[in-house]
N, C-alpha and C positions, 0 to 999 in steps of 0.2 A: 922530722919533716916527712909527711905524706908522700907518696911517687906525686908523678904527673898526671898519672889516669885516674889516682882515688881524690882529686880534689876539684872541684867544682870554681869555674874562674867568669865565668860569666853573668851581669847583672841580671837578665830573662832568663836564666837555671835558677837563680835566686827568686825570682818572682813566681815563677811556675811553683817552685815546691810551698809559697806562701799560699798562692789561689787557690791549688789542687792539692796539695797534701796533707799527711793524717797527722796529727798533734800529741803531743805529749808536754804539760807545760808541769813542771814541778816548783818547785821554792825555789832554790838555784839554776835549776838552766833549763829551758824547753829546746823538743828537737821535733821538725817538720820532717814528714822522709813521705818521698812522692818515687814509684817507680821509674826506672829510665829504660832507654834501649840500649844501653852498656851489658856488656857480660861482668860488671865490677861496680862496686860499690862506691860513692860519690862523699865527700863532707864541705862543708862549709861551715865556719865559726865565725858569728857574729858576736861583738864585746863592743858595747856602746860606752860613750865617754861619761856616762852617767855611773858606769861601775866604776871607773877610778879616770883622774882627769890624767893621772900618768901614764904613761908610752908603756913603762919600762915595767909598770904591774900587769896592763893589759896583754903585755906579749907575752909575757911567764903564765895568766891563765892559760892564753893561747898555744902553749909550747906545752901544759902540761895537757890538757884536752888533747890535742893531736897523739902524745903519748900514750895515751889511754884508748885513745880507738883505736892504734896501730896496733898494740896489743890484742886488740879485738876482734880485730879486722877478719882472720878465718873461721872464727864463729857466726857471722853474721851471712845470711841467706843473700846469694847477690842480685844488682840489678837496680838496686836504690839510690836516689839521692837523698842526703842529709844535711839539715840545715840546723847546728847548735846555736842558740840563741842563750845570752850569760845573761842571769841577773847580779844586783849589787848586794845581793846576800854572800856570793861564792866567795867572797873576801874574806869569811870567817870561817871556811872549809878547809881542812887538808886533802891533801891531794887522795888516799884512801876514804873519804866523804864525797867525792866527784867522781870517783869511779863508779861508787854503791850505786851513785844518782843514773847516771849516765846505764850501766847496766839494767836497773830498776826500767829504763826510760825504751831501752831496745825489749825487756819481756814484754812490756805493757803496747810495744807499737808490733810484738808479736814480728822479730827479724831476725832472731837465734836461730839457728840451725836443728 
């Protein structure tokens, strides 16, 4: 689990990083990341019922994603919010293929240290 300060809990922080922020959309999962006026880093994971109609798949994506950015979390330049967006490809990824993505996703949105 994320602290309290690295996760994004509001519908208009959600919508803000949709209107105003930079994109990155790959085959498995796209991530919006708009700056904020935090000193720390923001996420939010979006997983639509379209990836799996189960609970119980959708929160194991969601459990491993949050593991993988927490692991990442002091590499990354602060100040952002992030908005991961799953598609229904991730179903056929291990968990080392969603990091690859997800690192690939933070070079390319240029937020590594």
């Amino acid at each position: 689990m994320l602290k309290k300060e690295n996760r994004i809990g509001l519908n208009k922080e959600f919508d803000r990083a949709f209107k105003a922020g930079q994109s990155f959309y790959g085959k498995i999962l796209g991530i919006k990341c708009v700056p904020n006026s935090k000193s720390n880093n923001r996420f939010g994971i979006l997983i639509n019922t379209k990836v799996s109609k189960k609970a119980v798949v959708r929160n194991k994506i969601r459990r491993e994603i949050r593991e993988i950015i927490k692991s990442r979390l002091d590499s990354l330049k602060p100040g952002n919010d992030f908005v991961v967006i799953v598609f229904p490809l991730i179903l056929d990824k291990n968990i080392q293929e969603i990091a690859a993505e997800i690192d690939y996703a933070f070079k390319r949105l240029r937020v590594i240290k």
